[in-house]
Each structure stands twice: as C-alpha cells, then as structure tokens.
N, CA, C and O atoms as a MOPAC input file, in Angstrom:
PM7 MOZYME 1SCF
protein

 N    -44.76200 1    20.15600 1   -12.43600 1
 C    -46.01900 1    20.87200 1   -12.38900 1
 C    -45.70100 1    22.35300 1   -12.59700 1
 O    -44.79400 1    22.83900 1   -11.92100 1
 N    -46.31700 1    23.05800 1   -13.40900 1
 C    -46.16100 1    24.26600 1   -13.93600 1
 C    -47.00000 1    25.53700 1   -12.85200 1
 O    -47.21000 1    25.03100 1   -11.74900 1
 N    -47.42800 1    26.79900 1   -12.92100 1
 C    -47.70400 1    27.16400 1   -12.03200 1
 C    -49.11200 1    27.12500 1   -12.47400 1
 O    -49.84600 1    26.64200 1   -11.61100 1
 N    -49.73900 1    27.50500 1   -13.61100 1
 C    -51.15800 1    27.23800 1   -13.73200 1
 C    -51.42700 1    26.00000 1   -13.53300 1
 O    -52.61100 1    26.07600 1   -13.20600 1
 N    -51.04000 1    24.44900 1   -13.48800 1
 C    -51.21300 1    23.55400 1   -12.98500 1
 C    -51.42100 1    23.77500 1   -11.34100 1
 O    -52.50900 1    23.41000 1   -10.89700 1
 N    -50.80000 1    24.14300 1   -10.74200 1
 C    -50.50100 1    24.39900 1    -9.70900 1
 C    -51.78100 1    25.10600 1    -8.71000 1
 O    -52.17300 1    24.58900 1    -7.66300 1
 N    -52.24600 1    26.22700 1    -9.21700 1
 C    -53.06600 1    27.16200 1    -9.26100 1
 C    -54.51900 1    26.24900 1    -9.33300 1
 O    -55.35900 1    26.13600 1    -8.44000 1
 N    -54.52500 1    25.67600 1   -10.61700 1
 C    -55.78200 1    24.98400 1   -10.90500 1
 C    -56.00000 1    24.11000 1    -9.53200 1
 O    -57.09200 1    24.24800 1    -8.98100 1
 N    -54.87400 1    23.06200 1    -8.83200 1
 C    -55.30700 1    22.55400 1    -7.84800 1
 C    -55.86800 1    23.18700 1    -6.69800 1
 O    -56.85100 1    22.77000 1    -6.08500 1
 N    -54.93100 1    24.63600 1    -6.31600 1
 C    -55.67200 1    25.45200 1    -5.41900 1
 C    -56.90700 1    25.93400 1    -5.28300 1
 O    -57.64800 1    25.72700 1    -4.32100 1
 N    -57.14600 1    26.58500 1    -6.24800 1
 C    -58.39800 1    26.45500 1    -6.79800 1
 C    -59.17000 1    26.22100 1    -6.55800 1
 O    -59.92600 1    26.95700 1    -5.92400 1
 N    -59.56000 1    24.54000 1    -7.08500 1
 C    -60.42000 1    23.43800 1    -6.70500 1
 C    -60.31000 1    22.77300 1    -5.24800 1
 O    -61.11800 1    21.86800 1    -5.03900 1
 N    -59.67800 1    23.00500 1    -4.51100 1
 C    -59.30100 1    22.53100 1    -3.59900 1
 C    -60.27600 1    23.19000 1    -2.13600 1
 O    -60.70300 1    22.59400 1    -1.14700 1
 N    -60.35000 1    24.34900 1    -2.46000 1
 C    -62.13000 1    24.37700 1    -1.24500 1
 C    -63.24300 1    23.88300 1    -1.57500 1
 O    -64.20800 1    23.86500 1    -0.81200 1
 N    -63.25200 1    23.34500 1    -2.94200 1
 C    -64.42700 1    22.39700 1    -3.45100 1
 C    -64.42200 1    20.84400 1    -2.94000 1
 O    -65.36900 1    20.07400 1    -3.09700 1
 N    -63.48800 1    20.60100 1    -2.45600 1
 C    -62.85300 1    19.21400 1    -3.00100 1
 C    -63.31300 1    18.45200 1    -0.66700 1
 O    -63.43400 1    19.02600 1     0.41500 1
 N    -63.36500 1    17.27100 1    -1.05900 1
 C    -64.13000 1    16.48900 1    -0.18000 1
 C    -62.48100 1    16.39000 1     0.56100 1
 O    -61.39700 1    16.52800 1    -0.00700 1
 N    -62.83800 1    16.02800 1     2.38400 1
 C    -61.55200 1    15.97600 1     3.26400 1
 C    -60.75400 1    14.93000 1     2.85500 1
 O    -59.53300 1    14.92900 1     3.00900 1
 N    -61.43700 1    13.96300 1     2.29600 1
 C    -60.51100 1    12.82700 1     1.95400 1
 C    -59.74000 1    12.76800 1     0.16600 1
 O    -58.86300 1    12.05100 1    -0.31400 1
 N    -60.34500 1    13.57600 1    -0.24800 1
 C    -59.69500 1    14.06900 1    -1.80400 1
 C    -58.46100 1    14.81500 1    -1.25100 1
 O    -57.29500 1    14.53800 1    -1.53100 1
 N    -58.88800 1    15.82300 1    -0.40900 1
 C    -57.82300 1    16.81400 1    -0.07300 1
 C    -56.49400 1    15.93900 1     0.51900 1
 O    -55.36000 1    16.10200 1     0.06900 1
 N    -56.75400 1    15.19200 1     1.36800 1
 C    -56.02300 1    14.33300 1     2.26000 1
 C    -55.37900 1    13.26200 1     1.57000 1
 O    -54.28800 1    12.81500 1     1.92400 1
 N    -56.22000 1    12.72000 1     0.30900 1
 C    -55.14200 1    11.80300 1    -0.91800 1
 C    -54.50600 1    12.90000 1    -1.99700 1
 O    -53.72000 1    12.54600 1    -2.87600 1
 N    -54.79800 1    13.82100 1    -1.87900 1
 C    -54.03000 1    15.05000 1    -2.78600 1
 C    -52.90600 1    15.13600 1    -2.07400 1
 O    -52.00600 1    14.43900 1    -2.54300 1
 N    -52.56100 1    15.87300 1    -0.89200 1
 C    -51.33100 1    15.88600 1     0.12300 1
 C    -50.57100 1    14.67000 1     0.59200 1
 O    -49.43700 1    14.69800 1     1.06900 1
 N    -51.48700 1    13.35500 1     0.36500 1
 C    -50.52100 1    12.12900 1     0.15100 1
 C    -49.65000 1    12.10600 1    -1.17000 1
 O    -48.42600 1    12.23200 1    -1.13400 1
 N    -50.40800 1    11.92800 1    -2.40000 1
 C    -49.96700 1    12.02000 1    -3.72500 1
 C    -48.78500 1    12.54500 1    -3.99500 1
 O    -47.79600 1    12.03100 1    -4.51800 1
 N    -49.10600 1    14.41700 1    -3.29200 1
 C    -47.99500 1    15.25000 1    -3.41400 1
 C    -46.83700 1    14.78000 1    -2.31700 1
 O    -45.68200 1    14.84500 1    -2.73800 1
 N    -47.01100 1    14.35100 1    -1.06500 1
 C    -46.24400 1    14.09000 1     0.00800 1
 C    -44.71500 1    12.86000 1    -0.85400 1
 O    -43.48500 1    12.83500 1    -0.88100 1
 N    -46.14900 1    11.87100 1    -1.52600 1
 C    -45.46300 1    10.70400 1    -2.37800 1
 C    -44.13400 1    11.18500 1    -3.27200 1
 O    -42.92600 1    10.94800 1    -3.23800 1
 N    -44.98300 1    11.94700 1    -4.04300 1
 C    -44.32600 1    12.35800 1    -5.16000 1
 C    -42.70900 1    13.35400 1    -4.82000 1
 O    -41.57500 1    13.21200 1    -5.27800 1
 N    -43.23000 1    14.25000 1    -3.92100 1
 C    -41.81300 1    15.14000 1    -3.34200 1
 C    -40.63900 1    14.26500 1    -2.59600 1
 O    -39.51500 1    14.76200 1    -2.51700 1
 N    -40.95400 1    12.68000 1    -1.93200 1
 C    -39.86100 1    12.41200 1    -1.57900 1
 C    -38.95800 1    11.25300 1    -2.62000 1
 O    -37.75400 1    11.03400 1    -2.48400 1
 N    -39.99700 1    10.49100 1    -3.83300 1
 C    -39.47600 1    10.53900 1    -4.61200 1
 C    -38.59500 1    11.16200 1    -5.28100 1
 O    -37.60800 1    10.46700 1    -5.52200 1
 N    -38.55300 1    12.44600 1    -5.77100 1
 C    -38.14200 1    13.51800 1    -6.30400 1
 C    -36.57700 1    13.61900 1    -5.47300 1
 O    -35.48100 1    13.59600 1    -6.03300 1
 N    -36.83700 1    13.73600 1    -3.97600 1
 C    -36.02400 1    14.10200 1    -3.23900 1
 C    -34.89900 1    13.07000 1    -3.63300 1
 O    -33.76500 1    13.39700 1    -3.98300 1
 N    -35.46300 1    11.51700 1    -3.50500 1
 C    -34.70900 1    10.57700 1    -3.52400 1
 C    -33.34300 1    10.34300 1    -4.44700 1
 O    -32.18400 1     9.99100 1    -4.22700 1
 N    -34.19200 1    10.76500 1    -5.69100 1
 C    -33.64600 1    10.86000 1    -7.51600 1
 C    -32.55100 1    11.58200 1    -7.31000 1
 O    -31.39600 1    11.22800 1    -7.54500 1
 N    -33.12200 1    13.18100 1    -6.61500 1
 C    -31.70000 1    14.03500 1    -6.27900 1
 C    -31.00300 1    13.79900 1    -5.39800 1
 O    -30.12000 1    14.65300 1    -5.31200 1
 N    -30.92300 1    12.83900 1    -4.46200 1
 C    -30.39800 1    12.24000 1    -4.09000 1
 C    -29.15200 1    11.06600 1    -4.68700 1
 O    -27.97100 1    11.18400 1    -4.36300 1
 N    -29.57500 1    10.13200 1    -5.44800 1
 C    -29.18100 1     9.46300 1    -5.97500 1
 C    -28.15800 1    10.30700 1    -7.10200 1
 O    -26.94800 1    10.08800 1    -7.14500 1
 N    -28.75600 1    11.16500 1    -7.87400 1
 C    -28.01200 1    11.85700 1    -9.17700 1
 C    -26.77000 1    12.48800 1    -8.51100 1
 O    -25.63300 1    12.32800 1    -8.95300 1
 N    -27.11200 1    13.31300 1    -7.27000 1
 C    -25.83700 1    14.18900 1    -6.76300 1
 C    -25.34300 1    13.34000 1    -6.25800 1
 O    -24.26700 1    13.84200 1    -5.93400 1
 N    -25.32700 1    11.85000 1    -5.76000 1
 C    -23.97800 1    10.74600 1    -5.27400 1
 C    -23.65200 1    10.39000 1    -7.14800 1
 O    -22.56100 1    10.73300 1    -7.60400 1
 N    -24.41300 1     9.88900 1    -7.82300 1
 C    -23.40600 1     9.74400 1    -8.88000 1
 C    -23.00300 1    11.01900 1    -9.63000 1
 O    -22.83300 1    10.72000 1   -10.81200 1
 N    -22.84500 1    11.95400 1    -9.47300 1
 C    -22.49400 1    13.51200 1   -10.28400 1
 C    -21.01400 1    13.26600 1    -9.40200 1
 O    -19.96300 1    13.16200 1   -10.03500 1
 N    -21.02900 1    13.17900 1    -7.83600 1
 C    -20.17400 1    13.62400 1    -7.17600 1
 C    -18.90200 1    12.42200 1    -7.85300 1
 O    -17.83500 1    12.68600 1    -8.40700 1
 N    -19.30800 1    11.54100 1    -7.65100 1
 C    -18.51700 1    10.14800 1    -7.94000 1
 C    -17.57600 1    10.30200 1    -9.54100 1
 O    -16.41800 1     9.93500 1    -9.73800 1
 N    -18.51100 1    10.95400 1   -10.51100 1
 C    -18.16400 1    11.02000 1   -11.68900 1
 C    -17.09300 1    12.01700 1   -11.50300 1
 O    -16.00700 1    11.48400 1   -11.73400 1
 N    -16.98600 1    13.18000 1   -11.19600 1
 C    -16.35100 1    14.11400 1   -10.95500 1
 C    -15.45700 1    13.82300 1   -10.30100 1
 O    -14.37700 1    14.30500 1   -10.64300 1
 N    -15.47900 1    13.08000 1    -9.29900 1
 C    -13.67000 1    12.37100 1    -8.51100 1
 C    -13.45100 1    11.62000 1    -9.85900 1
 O    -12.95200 1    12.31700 1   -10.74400 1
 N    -13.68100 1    10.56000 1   -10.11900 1
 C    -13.45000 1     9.81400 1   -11.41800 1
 C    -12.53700 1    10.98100 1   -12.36300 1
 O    -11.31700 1    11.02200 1   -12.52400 1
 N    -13.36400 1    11.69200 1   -12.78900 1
 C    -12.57700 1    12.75400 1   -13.80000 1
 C    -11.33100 1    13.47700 1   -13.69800 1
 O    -10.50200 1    13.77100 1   -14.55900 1
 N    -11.40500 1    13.81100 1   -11.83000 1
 C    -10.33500 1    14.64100 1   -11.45300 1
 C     -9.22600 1    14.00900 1   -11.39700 1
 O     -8.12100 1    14.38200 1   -11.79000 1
 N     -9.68600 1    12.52400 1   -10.63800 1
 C     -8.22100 1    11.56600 1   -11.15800 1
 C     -8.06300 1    11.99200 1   -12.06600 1
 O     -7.20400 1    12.86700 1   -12.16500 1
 N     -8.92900 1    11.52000 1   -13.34600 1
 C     -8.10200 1    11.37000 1   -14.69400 1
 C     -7.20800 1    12.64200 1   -14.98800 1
 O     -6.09400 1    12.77600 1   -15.49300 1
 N     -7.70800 1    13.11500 1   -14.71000 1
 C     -7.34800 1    14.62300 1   -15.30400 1
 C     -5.84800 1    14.70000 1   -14.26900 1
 O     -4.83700 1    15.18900 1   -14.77400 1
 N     -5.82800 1    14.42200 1   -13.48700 1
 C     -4.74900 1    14.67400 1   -12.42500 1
 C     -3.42400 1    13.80300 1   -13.00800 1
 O     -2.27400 1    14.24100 1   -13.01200 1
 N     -3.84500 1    12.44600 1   -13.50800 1
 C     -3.21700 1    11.66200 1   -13.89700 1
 C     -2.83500 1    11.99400 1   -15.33800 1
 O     -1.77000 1    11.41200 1   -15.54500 1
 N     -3.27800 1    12.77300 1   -16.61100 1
 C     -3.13100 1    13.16100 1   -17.43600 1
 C     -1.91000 1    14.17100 1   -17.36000 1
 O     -0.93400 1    14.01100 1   -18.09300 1
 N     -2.00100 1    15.31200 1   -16.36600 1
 C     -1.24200 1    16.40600 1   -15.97700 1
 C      0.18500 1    15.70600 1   -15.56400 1
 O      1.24500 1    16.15000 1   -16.00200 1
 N      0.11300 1    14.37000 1   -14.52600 1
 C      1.37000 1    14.09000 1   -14.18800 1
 C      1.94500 1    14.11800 1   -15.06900 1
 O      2.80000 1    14.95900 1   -15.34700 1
 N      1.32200 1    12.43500 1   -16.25000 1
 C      2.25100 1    11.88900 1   -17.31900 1
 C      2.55400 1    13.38600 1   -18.01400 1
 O      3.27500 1    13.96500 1   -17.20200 1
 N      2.37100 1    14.06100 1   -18.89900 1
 C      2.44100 1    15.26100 1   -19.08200 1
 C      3.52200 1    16.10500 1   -18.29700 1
 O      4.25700 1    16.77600 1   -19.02100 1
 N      3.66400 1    16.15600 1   -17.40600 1
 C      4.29700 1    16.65300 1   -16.60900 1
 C      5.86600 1    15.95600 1   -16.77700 1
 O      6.92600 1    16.44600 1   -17.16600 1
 N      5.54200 1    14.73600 1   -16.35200 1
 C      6.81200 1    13.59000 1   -16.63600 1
 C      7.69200 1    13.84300 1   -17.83500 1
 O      8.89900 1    14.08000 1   -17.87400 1
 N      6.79000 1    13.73500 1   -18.82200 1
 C      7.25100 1    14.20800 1   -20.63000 1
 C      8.38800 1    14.93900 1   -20.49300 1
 O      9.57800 1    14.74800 1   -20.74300 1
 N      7.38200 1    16.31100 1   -19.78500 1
 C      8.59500 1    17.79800 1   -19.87300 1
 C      9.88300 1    17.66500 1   -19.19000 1
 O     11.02000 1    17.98900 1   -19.53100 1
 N      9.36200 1    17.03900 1   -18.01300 1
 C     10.73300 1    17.15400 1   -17.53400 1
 C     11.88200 1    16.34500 1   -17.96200 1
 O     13.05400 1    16.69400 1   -17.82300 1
 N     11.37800 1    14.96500 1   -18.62800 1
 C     12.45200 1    14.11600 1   -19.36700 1
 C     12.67900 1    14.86800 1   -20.63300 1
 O     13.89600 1    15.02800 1   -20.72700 1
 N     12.20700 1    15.28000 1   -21.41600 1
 C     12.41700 1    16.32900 1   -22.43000 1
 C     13.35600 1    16.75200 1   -22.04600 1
 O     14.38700 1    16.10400 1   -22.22700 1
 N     13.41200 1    18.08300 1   -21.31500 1
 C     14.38200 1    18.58700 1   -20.77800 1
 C     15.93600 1    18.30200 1   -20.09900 1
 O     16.97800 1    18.95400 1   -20.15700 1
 N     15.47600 1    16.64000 1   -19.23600 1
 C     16.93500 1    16.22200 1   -18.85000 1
 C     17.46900 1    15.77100 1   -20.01500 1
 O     18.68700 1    15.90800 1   -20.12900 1
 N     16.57500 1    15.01900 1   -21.35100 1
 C     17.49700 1    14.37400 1   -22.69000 1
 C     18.32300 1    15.93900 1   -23.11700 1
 O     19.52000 1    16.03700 1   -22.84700 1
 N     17.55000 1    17.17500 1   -23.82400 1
 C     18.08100 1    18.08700 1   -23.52800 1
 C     19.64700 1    18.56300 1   -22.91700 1
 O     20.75100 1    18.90800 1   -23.33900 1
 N     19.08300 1    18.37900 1   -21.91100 1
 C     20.53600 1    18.83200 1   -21.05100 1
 C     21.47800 1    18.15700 1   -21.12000 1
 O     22.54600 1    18.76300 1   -21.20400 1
 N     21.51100 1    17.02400 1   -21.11900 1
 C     22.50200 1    16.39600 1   -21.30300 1
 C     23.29800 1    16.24600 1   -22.65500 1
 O     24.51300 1    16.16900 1   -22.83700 1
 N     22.29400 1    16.23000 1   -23.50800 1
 C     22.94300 1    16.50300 1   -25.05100 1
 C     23.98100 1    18.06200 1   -25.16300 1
 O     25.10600 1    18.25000 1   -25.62400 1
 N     23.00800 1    18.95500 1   -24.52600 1
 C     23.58700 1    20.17500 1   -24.54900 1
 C     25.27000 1    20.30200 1   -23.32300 1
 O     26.18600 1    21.12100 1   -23.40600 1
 N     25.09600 1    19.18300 1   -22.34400 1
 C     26.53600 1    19.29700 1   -21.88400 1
 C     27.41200 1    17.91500 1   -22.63100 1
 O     28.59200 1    18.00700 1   -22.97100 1
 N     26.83100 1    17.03500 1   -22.74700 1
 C     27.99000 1    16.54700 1   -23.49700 1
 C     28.44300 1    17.12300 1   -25.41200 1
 O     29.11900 1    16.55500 1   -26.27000 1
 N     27.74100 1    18.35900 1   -25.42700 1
 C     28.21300 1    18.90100 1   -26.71200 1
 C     29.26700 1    20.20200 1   -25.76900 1
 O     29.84900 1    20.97400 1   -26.53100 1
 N     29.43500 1    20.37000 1   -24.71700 1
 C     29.92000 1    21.64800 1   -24.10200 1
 C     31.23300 1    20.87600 1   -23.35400 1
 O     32.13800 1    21.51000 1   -22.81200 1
 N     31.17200 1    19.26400 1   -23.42600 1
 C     32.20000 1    18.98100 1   -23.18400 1
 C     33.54500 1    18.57300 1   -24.59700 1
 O     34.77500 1    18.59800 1   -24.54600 1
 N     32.69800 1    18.26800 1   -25.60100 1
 C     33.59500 1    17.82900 1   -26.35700 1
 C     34.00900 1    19.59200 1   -27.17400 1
 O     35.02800 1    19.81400 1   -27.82800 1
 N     33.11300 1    20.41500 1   -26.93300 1
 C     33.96600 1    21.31200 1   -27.34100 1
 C     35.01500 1    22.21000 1   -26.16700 1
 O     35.56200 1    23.27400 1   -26.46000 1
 N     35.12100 1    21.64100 1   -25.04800 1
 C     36.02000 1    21.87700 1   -24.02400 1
 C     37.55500 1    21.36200 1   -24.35700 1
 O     38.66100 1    21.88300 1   -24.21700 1
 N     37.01700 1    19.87300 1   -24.95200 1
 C     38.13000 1    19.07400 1   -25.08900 1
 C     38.91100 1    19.62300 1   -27.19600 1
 O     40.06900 1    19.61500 1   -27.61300 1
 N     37.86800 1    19.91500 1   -27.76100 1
 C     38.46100 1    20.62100 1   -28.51600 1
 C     39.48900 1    21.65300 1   -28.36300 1
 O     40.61700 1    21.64000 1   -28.85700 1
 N     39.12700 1    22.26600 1   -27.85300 1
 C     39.77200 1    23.73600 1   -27.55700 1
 C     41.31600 1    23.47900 1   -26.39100 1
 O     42.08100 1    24.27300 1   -25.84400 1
 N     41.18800 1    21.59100 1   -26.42200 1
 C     42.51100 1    21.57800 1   -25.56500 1
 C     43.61800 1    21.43100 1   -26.37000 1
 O     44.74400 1    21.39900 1   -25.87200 1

C-alpha cells in the first residue's frame, strides 16, 4: 500500500460505519501478520542459504589451501633432492 492509498483510507474512515471500520482493522490486522509470517519464513531460509554457502565457500578455501601447500612440499623436495645430488657432485 502506497501512501496515497493509505491516506485515501484515512480519509474515508470518519465516514465509514463501526463495523466497516472494525472489518478494515481486521483486514489490516490479517494482512500484517501474514506479511510478518513470509518475513519470517524468507529470513529462516536467507539464513540457511547463507550457512549453506559459507560451508561451501569454507570448503572451497580448504581444498585450495591443500593445493598450495602440496605445491609447495612437491617443490621442496625437488629443490632438495636437486641440492643433494649437487652435494654429491662436488664430492
């Protein structure tokens, strides 16, 4: 509801019979805990999606993580068994 919507009900609303008024404030009463409900519902699945993701994402970073550091030990080790055979050269 927009605010000239809004307005228009006010409005009309010292015109309007006790029991119009009284199914108007039901209607609206209806309608706001609906509303409430939805956001309710959306922010448990927003929250849910977002753990979901952070795993992933967490789990992305490990493997990733894993990579480098085996990278690095193949690395090293190439780089000392080339530091040994030129040890043994130089004997």
């Amino acid at each position: 509801m927009d605010d000239d919507e809004r307005q228009y009900w006010f409005d009309i609303m010292p015109s309007m019979k006790d029991e119009q008024v009284d199914r108007l404030y039901s209607i609206l009463d209806t309608e706001k805990k609906k509303l409430e409900k939805l956001e309710k519902k959306y922010q448990t699945e927003i929250k849910d999606l977002n753990e979901k993701h952070l795993i992933e994402w967490q789990e992305f970073q490990m493997k990733d993580s894993k990579k480098k550091i085996k990278d690095e030990e193949s690395k090293d080790k190439k780089e000392d068994a080339e530091d040994v055979l030129d040890m043994l050269k130089d004997l």
